[in-house]
DOGU-523840 format. One line per 10 residues: number of its first residue (from 1); for each residue x, y, z of N, C-alpha, C. Coordinates in steps of 0.02 Angstrom, whole numbers, plus 50000, padded with zeros to 5 digits. Atoms other than C-alpha are relative to their C-alpha. Example, Ala and Ser with C-alpha at 12.3 -4.5 7.8 and 13.67 -1.06 7.14 Angstrom:
# DOGU-523840
1> 50045 49941 50000 50615 49775 50390 50045 50060 50000; 49958 49941 49997 50684 49947 50357 49961 50055 50037
END
This chain:
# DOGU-523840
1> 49984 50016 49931 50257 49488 48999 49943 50017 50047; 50064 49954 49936 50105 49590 49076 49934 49972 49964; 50050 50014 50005 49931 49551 49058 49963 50080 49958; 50037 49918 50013 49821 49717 48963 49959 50026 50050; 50062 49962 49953 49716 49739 49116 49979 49966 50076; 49989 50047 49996 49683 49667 49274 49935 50072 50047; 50051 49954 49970 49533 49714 49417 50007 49983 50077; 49984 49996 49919 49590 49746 49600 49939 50011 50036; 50059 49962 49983 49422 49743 49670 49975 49960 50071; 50014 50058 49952 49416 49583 49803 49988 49969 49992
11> 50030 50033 50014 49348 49468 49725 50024 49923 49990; 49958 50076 49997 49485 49333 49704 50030 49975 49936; 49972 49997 50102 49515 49356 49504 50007 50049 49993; 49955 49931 50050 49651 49470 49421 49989 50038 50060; 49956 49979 49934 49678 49539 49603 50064 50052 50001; 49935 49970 50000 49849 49571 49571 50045 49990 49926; 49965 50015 50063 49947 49619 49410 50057 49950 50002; 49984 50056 49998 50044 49458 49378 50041 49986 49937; 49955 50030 50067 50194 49430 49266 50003 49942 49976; 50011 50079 50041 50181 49288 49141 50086 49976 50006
21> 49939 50032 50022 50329 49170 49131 50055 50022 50068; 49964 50007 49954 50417 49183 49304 50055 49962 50009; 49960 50056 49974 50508 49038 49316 50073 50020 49941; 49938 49959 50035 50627 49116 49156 50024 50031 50015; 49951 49952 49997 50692 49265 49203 50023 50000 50082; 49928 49991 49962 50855 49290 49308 49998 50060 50047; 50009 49951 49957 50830 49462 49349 49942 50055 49945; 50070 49943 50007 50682 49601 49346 49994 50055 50018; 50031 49949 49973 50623 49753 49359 49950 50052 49968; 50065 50000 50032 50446 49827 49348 49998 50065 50046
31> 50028 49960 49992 50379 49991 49382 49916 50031 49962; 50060 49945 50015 50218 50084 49360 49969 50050 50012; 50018 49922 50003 50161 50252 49335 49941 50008 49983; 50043 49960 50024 50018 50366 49331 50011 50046 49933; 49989 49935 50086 49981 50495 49188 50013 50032 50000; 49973 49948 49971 50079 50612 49276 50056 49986 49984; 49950 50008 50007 50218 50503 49270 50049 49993 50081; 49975 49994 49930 50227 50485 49467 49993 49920 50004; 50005 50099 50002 50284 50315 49507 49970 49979 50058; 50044 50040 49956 50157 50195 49589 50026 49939 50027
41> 49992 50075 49964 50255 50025 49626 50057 50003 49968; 49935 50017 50041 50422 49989 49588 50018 49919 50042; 49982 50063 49974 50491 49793 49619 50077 49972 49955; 49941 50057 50049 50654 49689 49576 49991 49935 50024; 50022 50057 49989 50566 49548 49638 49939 49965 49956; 50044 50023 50051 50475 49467 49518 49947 49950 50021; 50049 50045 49942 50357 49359 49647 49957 50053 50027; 50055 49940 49985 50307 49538 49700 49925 50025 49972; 50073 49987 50017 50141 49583 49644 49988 50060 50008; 50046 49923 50004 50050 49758 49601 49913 49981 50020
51> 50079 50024 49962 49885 49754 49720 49924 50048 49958; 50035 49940 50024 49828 49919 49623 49991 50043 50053; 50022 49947 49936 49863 50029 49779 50059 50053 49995; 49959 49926 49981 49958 50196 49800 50017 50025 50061; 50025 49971 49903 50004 50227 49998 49956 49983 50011; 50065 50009 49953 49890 50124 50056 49922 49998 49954; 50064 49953 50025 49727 50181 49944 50020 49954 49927; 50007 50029 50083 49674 50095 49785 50000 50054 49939; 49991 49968 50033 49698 50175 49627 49946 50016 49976; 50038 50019 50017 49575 50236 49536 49986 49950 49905
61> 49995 50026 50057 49508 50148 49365 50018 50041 49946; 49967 49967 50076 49603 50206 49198 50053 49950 49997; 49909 50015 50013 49784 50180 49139 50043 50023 50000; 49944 49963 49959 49926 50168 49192 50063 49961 49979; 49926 50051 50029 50103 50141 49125 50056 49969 50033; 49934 50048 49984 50224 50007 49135 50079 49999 49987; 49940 50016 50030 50405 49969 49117 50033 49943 50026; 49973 50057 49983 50472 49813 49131 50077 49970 49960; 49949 50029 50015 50661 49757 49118 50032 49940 50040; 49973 50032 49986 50761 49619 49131 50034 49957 49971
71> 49956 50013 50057 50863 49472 49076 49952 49921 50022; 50015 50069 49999 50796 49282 49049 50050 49968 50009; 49943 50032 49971 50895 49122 49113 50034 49979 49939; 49971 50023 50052 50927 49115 48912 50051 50059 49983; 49975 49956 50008 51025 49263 48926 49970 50065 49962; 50026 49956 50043 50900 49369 48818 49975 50064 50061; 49999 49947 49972 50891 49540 48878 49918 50026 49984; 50066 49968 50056 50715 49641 48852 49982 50077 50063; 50015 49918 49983 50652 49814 48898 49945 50017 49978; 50051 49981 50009 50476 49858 48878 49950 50048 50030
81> 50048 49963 49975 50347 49983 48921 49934 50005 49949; 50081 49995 50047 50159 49998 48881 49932 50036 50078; 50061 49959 49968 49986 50045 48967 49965 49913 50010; 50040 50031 49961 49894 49928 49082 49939 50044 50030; 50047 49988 49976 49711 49957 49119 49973 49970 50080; 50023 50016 49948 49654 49933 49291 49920 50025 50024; 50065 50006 49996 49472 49913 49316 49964 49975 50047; 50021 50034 49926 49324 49872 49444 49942 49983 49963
END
């Protein structure tokens, strides 16, 4: 559903982390965390977008974990988490 990496830097490419396959799922929800485990973005809007910012302030480059739930318009349920790199 997520991309492995994406680079918030201005430039006009991979900008903003960007869920694949939109137009399927029904309902969403996406969070991401530092390596602390302090959450950085949370959305149940799936049009929403992660800019790579924290209050305002860009993150810096490493990784940073995901979790993504929800259900598709085929009824399939899914639940995932992993590590997204964010880079400049």
């Amino acid at each position: 559903l997520l991309p492995s990496a994406f680079t918030p830097n201005g430039d006009g490419i991979n900008d903003v982390l960007d869920v694949f396959d939109r137009r399927s799922t029904q309902e969403f929800t996406i969070q991401i965390f530092n390596r602390w485990g302090e959450l950085l973005f949370e959305s149940n809007d799936i049009n929403e977008r992660w800019d790579g910012t924290y209050k305002g302030k860009l993150v810096n480059p490493g990784q940073y974990v995901y979790r993504v739930s929800g259900v598709f318009t085929n009824g399939f349920e899914f639940d995932e988490s992993g590590s997204i790199a964010v880079m400049r």
